[in-house]
C-alpha positions in Angstrom: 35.6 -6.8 24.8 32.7 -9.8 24.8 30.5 -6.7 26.8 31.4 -4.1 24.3 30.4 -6.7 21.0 27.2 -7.9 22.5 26.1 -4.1 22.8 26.9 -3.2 19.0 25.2 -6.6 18.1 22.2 -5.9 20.3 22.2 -1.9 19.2 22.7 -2.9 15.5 19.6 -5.3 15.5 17.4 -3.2 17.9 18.3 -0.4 15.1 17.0 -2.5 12.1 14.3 -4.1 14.5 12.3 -0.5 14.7 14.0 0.5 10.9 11.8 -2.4 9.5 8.4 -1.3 11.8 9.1 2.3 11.2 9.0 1.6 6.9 5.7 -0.7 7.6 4.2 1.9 9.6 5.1 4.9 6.6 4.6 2.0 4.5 1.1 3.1 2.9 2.1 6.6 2.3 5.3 6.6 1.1 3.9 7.4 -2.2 2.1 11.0 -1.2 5.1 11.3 0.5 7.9 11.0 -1.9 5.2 13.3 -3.7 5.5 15.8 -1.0 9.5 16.3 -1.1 9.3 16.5 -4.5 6.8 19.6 -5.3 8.0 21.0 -2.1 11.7 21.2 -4.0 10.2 22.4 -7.0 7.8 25.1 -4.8 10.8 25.9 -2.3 12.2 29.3 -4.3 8.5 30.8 -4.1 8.5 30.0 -0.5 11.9 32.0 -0.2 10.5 34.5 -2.0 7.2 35.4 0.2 9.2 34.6 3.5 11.0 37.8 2.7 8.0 40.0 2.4 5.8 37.5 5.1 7.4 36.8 8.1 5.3 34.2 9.2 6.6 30.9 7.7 2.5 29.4 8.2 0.9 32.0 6.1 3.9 31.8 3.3 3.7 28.3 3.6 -0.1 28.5 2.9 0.0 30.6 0.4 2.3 28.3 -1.5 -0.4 25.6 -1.0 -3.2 27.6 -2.1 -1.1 28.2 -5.1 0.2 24.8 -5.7 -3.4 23.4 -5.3 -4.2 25.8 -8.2 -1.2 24.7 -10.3 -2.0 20.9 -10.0 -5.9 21.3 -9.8 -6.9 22.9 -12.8 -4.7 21.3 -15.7 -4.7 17.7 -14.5 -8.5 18.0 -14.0 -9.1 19.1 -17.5 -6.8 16.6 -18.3 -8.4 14.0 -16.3 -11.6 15.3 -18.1 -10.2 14.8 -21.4 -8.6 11.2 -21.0 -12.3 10.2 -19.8 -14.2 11.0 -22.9 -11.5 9.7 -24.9 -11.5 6.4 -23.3 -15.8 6.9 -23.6 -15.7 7.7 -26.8 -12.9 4.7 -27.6 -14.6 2.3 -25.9 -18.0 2.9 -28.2 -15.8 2.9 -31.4 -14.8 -0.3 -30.2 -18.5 -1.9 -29.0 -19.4 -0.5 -32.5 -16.7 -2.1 -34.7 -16.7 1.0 -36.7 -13.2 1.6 -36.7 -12.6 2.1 -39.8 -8.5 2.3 -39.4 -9.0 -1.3 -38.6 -10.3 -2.0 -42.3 -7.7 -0.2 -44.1 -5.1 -1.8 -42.5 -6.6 -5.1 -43.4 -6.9 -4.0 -47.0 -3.4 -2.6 -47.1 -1.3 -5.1 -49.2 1.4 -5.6 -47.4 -0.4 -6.4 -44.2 -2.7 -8.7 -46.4 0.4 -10.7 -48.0 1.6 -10.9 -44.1 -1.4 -12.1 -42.3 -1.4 -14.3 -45.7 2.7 -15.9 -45.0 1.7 -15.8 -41.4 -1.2 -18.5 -42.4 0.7 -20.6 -44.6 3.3 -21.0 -41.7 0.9 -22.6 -38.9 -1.1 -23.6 -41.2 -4.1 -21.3 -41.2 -6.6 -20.1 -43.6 -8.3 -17.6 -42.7 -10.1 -15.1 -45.2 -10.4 -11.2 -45.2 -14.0 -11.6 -43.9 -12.8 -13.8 -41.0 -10.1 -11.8 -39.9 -11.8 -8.6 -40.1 -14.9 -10.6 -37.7 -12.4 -11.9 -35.6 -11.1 -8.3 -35.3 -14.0 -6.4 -34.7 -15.4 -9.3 -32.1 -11.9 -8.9 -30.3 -12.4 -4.7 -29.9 -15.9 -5.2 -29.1 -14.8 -7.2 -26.1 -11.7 -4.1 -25.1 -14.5 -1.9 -25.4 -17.1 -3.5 -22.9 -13.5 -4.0 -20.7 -13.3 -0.6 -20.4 -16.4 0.3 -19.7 -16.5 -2.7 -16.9 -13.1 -0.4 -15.7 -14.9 2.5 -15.1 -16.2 1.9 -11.7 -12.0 0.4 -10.6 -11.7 4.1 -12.3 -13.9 5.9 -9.7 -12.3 3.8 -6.6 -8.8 4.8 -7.9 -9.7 8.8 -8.1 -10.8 8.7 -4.8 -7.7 7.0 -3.6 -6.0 9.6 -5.1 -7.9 11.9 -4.0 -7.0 11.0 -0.1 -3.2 10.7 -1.7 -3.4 14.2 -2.5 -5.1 15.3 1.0 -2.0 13.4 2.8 0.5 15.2 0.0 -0.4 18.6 0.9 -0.5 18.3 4.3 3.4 16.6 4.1 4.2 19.7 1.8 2.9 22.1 4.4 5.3 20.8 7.2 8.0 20.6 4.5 7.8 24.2 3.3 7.9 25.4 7.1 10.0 23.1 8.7 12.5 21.5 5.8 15.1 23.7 6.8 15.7 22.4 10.9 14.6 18.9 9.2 17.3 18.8 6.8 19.9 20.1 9.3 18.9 17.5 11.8 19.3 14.6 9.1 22.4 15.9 8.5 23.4 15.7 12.3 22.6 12.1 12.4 24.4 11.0 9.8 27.7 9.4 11.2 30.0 10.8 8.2 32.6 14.0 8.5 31.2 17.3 7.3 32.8 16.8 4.1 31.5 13.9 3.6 27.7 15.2 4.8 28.5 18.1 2.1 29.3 15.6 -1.1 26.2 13.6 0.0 24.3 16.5 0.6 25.4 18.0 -3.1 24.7 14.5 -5.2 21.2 13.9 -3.6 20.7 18.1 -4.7 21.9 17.5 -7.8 19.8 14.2 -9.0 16.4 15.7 -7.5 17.0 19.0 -9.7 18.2 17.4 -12.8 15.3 14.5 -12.6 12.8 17.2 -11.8 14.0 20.4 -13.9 15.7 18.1 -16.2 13.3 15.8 -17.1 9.8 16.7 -15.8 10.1 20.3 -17.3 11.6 18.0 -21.0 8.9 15.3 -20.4 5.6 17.9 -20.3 7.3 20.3 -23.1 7.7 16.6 -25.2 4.1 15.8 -24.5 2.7 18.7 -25.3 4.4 19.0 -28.7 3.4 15.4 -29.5 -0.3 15.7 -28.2 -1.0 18.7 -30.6 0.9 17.0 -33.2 -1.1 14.1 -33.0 -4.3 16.3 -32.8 -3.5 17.8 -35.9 -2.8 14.5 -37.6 -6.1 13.0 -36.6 -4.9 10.5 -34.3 -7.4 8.8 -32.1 -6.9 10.2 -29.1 -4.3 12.2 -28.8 -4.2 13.4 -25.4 -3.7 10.1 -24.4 -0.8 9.3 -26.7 0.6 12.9 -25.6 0.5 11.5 -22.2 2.5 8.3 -23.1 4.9 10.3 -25.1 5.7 12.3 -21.3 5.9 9.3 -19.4 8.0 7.6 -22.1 10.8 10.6 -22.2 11.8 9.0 -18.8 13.1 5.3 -20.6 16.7 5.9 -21.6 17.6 4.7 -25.2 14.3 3.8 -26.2 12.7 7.6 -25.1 9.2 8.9 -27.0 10.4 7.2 -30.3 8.9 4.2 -28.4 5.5 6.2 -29.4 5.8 8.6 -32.6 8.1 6.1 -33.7 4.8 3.3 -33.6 2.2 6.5 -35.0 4.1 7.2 -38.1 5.0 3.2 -38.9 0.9 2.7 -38.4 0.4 6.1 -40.8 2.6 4.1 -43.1 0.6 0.9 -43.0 -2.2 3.5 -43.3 -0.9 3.6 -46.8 -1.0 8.0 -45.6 2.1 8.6 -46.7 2.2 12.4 -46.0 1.3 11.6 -41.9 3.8 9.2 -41.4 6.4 11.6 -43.0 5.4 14.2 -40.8 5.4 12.4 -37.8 9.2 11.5 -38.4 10.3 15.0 -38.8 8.3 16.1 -35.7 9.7 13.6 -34.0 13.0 13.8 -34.7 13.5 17.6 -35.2 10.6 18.5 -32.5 10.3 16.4 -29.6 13.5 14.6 -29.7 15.1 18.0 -30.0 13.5 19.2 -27.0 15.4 16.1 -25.1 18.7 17.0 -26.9 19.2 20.6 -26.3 16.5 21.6 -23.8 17.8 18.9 -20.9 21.7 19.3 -21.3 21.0 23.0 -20.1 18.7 22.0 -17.3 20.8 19.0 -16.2 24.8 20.2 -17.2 26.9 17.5 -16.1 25.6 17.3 -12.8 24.3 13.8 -12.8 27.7 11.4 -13.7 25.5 7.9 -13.5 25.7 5.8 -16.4 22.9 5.5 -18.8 22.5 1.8 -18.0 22.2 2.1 -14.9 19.7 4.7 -14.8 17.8 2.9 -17.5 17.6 -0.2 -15.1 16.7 2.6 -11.9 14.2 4.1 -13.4 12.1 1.0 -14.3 12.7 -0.7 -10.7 11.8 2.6 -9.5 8.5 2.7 -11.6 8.0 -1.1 -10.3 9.0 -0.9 -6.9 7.1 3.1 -6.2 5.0 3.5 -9.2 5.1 6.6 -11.5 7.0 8.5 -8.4 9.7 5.8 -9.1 10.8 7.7 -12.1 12.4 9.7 -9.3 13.0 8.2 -6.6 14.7 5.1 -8.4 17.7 7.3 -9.6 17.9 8.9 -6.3 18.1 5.9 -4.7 21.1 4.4 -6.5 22.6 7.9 -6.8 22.3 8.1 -2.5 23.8 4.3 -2.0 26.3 5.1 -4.9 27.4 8.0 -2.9 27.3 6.7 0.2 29.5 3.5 -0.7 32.2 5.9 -2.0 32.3 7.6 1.5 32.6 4.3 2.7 35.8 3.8 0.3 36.9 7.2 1.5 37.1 6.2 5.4 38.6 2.8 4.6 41.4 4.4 2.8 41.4 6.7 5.3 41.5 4.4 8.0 44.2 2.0 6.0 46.4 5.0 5.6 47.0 5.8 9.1 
């Protein structure tokens, strides 16, 4: 009995001995990885599809990467393109102090009785000349910052440059070898083949609701806003389309966290017209999308509540980075899961 204890002790802490150097060896590319498993789920049907007329899983498998490469390469490069000369062209408004938004809502007079109550409280008296100096010294100073970012900018593309190098390679292995991977995971796993089954069907059913659901809602909702804001003059608007897709991933708050803010500043504007036609693109447009677009992707698949995937999905973001808007979910979806399986054999257990 002492004999058979001392093994499981020794076995379980050998076990979490090479768990823990196994993660710090994958450590640095857990990122591309994650990446990896993700666009080789959302890729997987095409490979089906050319495995039928290809029999060679390499050359369907690289075909699928040549395609992918095309998918990702051209739109987030002109997209990269774009958010460069906006932040170029940003930064000069800004070295220039010619922003003349800035003015206007200086001049607006309920920002001026404000800033005016705001003084008489700690005691300040500062007039319009001041504060609009003070202004236009403060986004003289952001615009130099961003400039002075620009090289950090360069070091970070070619980081993700190599990211992407490591991703594809992970996503060629996938394509051609997911299937024995999968069915050897599923070998491991110490549960009954129901059990492997439910677990197998919840981590299915998060991946394809978080990517179909909302990755296919969150581009559709960034695209609507970007060419919204486009049309309603906004200073850059592809990067404010971008925030409004990110954004569609923050339960409760969603992309009202961003046309909500560019029609209350159209409003301070004192342009009336933009902020009202901000609201009903936001509301009956983009917010739409979310509300009857991602109940037809997602169905009732996902049974998390919204709390707790509003709290996964930013530990996600700060333990991962953006491929935490993912992976967070999944993770509290898989230990959910697994703890109920847990419940299972105990009752199981109790029972007999």
């Amino acid at each position: 009995m002492q004999t058979n204890r001392f093994y499981i002790l020794a076995s379980t802490a050998l076990l979490l001995l090479l768990g823990y150097l196994t993660y710090g060896i994958l450590q640095p590319f857990l990122a591309p990885l994650a990446w990896a498993v993700v666009i080789s789920i959302v890729f997987y049907p095409v490979y089906a599809y050319l495995l039928k007329y290809i029999k060679w899983p390499i050359v369907a498998s690289l075909a699928v990467l040549l395609l992918i490469t095309i998918v990702l390469i051209g739109p987030f490069s002109y997209t990269f393109y774009l958010l460069i000369d906006e932040a170029r062209n940003l930064s000069e408004s800004f070295d220039r102090g010619q922003l003349e938004s800035v003015k206007n809502v200086l001049n607006n007079p309920t920002v001026h009785q404000l800033a005016k109550n705001i003084g008489r409280i700690f005691n300040l008296s500062l007039t319009d000349a001041q504060m609009q100096k003070e202004l236009t010294e403060n986004l003289s100073k952001v615009g130099k910052n961003i400039i002075g970012m620009i090289p950090t900018g360069i070091g970070n593309v070619m980081s993700a440059v190599a990211n992407f190098v490591f991703m594809m390679f992970a996503v060629f292995f996938i394509l051609k070898d997911g299937a024995n991977f999968m069915q050897k995971l599923r070998d491991y796993l110490p549960f009954s083949e129901e059990n492997k089954n439910a677990l197998t069907v919840q981590v299915r059913d998060v991946i394809v609701s978080t990517i179909y659901g909302g990755v296919v809602v969150a581009i559709v909702q960034g695209i609507i806003g970007g060419i919204t804001y486009a049309l309603l003059g906004t200073h850059s608007p592809v990067l404010w389309g971008l925030a409004t897709a990110i954004s569609s991933f923050i339960p409760l708050v969603g992309t009202f966290a961003v046309w909500g803010v560019i029609s209350v500043y159209f409003f301070i504007q004192g342009v009336m017209w933009k902020g009202v036609v901000m609201i009903l693109v936001g509301v009956l447009g983009i917010s739409m999308v979310d509300n009857v677009l991602k109940p037809i992707i997602i169905g009732s698949k996902t049974k998390m509540h919204i709390l707790v995937i509003f709290f996964s999905v930013l530990g996600g973001i700060n333990m991962f980075g953006l491929i935490g808007l993912i992976m967070g979910p999944l993770v509290v979806a898989v230990f959910i899961s697994v703890l109920k399986i847990f419940k299972e054999i105990e009752s199981c257990s109790g029972s007999s």
